[in-house]
N, C-alpha and C positions, 0 to 999 in steps of 0.2 A: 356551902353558901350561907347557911343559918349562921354560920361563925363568923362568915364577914359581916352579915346584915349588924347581929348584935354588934360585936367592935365598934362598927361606924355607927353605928346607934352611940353608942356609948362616950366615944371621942369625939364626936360633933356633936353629939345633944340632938338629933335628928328623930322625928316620928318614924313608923317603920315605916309609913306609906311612901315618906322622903327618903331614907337611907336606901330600901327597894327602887328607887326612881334613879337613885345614883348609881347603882349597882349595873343597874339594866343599860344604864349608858355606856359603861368600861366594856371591854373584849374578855367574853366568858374566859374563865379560869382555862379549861381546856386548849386552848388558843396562847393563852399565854405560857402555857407548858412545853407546848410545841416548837412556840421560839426563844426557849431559853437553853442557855448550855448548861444552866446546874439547874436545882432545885429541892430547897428547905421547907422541909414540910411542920409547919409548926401548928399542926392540929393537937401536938400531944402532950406530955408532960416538956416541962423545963430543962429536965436532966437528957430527956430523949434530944431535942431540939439544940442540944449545949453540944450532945456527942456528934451531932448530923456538922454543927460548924467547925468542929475541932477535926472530924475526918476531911471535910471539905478544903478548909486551911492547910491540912498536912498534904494533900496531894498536889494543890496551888504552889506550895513551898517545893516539894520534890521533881514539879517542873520547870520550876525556875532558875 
């Protein structure tokens, strides 16, 4: 959650009292996890987050 607040702080130029007020409005994270069929977790490094899309792509492709 501190990872999204900052971002949106960051990309809209928002106070954290405002970017928290935005935050609180969307469907917690956990929720959106449950209705999704993939999920990229890009809390980590670039290289980690590059390998999670290139496996995801490879198995989208092998289905297809």
């Amino acid at each position: 959650r501190s990872v999204q607040l900052e971002r949106l702080m960051a990309r809209d130029h928002l106070s954290r009292e405002e970017a928290a007020a935005t935050l609180e409005m969307q469907l917690p994270l956990t929720a959106k996890r449950e209705r999704s069929h993939w999920v990229i977790d890009n809390s980590g490094s670039l290289d980690q987050t590059r390998r999670q899309v290139l496996a995801l792509w490879a198995q989208f492709k092998s289905e297809c």
